[in-house]
N, C-alpha and C positions, 0 to 999 in steps of 0.2 A: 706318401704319394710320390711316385717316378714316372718319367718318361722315358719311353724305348728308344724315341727317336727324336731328331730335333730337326726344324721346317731347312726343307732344300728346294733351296728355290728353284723352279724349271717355266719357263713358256710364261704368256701373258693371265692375263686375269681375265673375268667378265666383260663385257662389252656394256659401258656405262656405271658400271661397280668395283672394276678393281680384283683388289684379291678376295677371293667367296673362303669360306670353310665350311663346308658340312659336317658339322657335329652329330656323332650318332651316340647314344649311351648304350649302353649291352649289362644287361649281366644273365649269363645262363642262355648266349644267343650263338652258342656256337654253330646249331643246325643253319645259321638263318646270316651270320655279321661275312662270310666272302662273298655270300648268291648278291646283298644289300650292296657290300662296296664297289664289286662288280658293274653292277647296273649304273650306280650313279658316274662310274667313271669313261661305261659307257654312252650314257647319253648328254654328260656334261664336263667332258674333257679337262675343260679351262678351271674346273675348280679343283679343291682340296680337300682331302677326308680327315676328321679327326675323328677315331674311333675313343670313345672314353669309359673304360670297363672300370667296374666295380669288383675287380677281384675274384671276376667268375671261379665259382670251382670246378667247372665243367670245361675250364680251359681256352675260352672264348679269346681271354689278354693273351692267349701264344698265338692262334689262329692272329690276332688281328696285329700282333708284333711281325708274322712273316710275311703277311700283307705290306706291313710297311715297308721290311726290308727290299719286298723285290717292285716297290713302286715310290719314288721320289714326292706322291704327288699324298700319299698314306699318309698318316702317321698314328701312333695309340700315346693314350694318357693311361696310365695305369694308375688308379686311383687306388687306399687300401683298405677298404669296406664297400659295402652296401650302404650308401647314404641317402641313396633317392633321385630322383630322375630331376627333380629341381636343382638339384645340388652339382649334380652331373651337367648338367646344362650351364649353372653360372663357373665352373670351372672350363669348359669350354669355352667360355664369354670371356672368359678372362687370361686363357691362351692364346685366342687370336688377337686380345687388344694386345699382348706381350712384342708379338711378333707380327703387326704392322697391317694385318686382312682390315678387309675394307665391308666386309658385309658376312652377316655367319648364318647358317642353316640350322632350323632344328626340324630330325630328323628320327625316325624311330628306326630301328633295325630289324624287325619284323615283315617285313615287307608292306603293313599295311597303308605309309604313304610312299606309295609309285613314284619311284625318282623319273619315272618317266613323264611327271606333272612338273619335275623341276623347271624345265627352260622356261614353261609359263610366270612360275614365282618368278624366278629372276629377271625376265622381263619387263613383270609387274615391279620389282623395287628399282629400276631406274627411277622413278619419278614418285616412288615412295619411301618414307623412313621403316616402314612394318607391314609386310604381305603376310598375309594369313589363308594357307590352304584350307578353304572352308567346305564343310561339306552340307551346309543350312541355307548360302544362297543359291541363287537362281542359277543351274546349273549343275552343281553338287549332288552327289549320291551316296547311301551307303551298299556294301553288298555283303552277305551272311550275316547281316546283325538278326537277333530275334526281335519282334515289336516290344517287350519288354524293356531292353537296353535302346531301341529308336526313340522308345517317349523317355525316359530316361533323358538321353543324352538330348532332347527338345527342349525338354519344359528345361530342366539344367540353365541351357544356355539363354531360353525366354527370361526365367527369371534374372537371370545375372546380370542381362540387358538393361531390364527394369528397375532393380534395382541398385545397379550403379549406375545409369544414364548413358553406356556405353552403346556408339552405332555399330556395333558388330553381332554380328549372325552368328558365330563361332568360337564366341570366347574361348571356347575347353580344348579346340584344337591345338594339335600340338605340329602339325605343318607349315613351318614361318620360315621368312627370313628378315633380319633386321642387318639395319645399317649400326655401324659401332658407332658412328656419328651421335644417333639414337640414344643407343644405347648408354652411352656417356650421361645422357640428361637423365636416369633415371634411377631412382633410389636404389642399385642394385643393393648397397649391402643393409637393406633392411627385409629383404626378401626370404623367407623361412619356409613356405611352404612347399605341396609336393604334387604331383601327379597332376588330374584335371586344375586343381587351386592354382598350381605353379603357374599354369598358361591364363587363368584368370586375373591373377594377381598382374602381371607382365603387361595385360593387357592394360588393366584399369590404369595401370604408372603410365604405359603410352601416352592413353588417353590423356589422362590429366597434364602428360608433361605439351600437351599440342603435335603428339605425333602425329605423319599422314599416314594413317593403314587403311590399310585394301583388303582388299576378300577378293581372292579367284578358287572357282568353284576348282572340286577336286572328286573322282572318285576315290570310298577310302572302302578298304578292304578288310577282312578280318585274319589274323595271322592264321595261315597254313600249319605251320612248325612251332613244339613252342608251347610254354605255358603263360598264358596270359597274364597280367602283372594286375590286372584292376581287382578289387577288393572292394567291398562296402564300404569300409573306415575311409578310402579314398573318397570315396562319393560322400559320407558325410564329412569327412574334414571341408570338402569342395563347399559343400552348403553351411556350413559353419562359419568358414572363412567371409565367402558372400555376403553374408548378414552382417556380419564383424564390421566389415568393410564400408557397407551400405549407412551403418550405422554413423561410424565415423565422418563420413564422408560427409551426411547432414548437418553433424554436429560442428564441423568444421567449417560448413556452409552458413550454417547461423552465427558461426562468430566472427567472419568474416563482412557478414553484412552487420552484427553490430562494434565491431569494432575494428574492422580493417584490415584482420589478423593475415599475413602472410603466410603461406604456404611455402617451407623450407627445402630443397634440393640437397641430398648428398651426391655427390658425383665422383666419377674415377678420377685418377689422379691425368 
């Protein structure tokens, strides 16, 4: 795993947050990762992009290395496989805690969340540790989904609610911003899984660590360009993990009420 570029600092940060990074993962996004970095640097000046390619063979990591070179505010991770969009996310988690950002973006390259929803998120995390682009509350839509994939991704996120006690509308969303502050209190490196799970599992650590997360609605869109990444195996890892979780979570709650038992923290350094 290399980097093309290394962080140059230019101009202030966010207003109430500091330095942002927008983490986008890619692989095979080459129609779709300049129209993405474009936009967001359009409508959000003050932040920073980290592109983190998985070693596209379709060329995506040269597109997003020449992005970097002719933009200070760029940069790409060049990672050396296809490891998963979880994996791609804590690696970007753990580039901006390297180099001193103050709050990080997760972001799809697909165009289907609208950086144009940004300034709302970021807004929304002054006074939050975890904003979640949600598209389940009050106000949220989806647009080209079929009703097949809409109850899908409903019940999904009903059940996950219910079964881990989580107040969030959108677990499976992958439209966040978090504070590294946050992020520091949470079990990052026991974190394994991928896709919808990844943002579930993220979520429940929040919770349980006493995060503050929000929900601001979000229209999300279905990619234009572009082969879609979701899979069935995803969707049942998603409900497997869920249960997993649900499980433990009980069980750790009964032994807590009979015998006092602590609940452990690993944290960054």
């Amino acid at each position: 795993m290399g980097e093309a570029t290394d962080v140059r600092r230019s101009g202030p940060g966010a207003p109430g947050l500091g330095r942002v990074l927008v983490v986008i993962p890619t692989f095979n996004e080459a129609e779709n990762v300049t129209r993405i970095v474009a936009r967001v640097r359009r409508v959000a000046p003050e932040v920073e992009v980290l592109v983190a390619d998985d070693n596209s063979p379709d060329g995506t990591g040269a597109i997003a290395a020449a992005l970097a070179g002719a933009d200070p505010r760029v940069h790409v991770l060049h990672r050396d496989g296809k490891r998963g969009l979880g994996a791609a996310y804590l690696a970007g988690f753990d580039w901006a805690r390297r180099r001193g950002f103050d709050a990080v973006v997760e972001m799809d390259a697909d165009g289907s969340h609208a950086p144009e929803d940004l300034p709302a998120l970021l807004a929304a995390a002054r006074d939050a540790d975890v904003v979640i682009g949600s598209r389940w509350t009050r106000g949220g839509r989806v647009v080209n989904w079929p009703l097949r994939r809409l109850l899908l991704s409903r019940c999904g996120n009903l059940y996950a609610r219910l079964a881990l006690g989580m107040p969030v509308s959108d677990a499976t969303g992958g439209y966040r911003v978090y504070r590294l502050d946050a992020l520091r209190r949470l079990d990052l490196a026991s974190v394994c899984s991928q896709g919808y799970s990844f943002q579930v599992e993220l979520s429940r650590l929040a919770h349980r660590a006493g995060a503050r997360i929000v929900e601001v609605p979000i229209t999300f869109a279905e990619r234009e360009r572009g082969s879609s990444k979701m899979s069935p195996l995803i969707v049942a890892e998603a409900l497997w993990r869920i249960t997993g979780w649900a499980v433990q979570d009980r069980r750790l709650a009964v032994r807590r009420g009979l015998y006092g038992t602590p609940t452990g923290q690993v944290r960054w350094p």
